[in-house]
C-alpha positions as CSV (number, residue, x, y, z in Angstrom):
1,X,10.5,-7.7,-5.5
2,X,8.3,-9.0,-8.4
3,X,5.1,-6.6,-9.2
4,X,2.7,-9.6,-8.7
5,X,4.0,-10.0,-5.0
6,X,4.2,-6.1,-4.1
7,X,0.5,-5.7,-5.4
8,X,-0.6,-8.6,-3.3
9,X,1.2,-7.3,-0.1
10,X,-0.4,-4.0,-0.9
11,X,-3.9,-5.0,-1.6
12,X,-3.9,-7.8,1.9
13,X,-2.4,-4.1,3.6
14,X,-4.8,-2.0,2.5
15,X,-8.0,-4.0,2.9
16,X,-6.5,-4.0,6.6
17,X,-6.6,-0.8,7.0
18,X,-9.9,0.1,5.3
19,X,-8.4,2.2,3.0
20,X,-9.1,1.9,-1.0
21,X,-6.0,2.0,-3.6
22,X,-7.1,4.8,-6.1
23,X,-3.7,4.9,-8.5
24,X,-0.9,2.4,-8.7
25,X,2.6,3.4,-10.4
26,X,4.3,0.6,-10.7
27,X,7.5,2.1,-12.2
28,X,8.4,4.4,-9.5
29,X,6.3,2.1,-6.6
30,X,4.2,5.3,-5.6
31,X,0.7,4.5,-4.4
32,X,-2.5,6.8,-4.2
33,X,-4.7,5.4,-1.1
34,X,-8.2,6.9,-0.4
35,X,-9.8,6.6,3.0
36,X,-9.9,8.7,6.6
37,X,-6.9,10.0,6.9
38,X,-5.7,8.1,10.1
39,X,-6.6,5.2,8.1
40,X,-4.4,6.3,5.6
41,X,-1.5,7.0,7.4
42,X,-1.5,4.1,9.0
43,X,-2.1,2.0,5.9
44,X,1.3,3.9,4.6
45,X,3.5,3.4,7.4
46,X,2.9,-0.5,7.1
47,X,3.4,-0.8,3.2
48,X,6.5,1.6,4.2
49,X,7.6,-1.4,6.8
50,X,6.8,-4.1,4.3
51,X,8.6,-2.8,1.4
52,X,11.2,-2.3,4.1
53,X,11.7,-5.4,5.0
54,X,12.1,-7.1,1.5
């Protein structure tokens, strides 16, 4: 999946969730996400399903 694409996924996910992306590593496709922590986990598991899926 092209790094333009996975950012926007990520970004349209995270603003669902209400969460805020603190640290992106591209490379290895980790992601630090700030918010409550339900928010947070939930925010995961569907970026986890996305990047699942492609």
């Amino acid at each position: 999946m092209d790094d333009t694409i996975f950012l926007n996924m990520v970004k349209t996910t995270v603003e669902k969730y209400g969460c805020t992306i603190v640290e992106v590593d591209l490379d290895n496709r980790v992601l630090n996400l700030d918010g409550p922590d339900e928010s947070v986990a939930d925010c995961a598991r569907a970026i986890a399903k996305l990047v699942d899926n492609t």
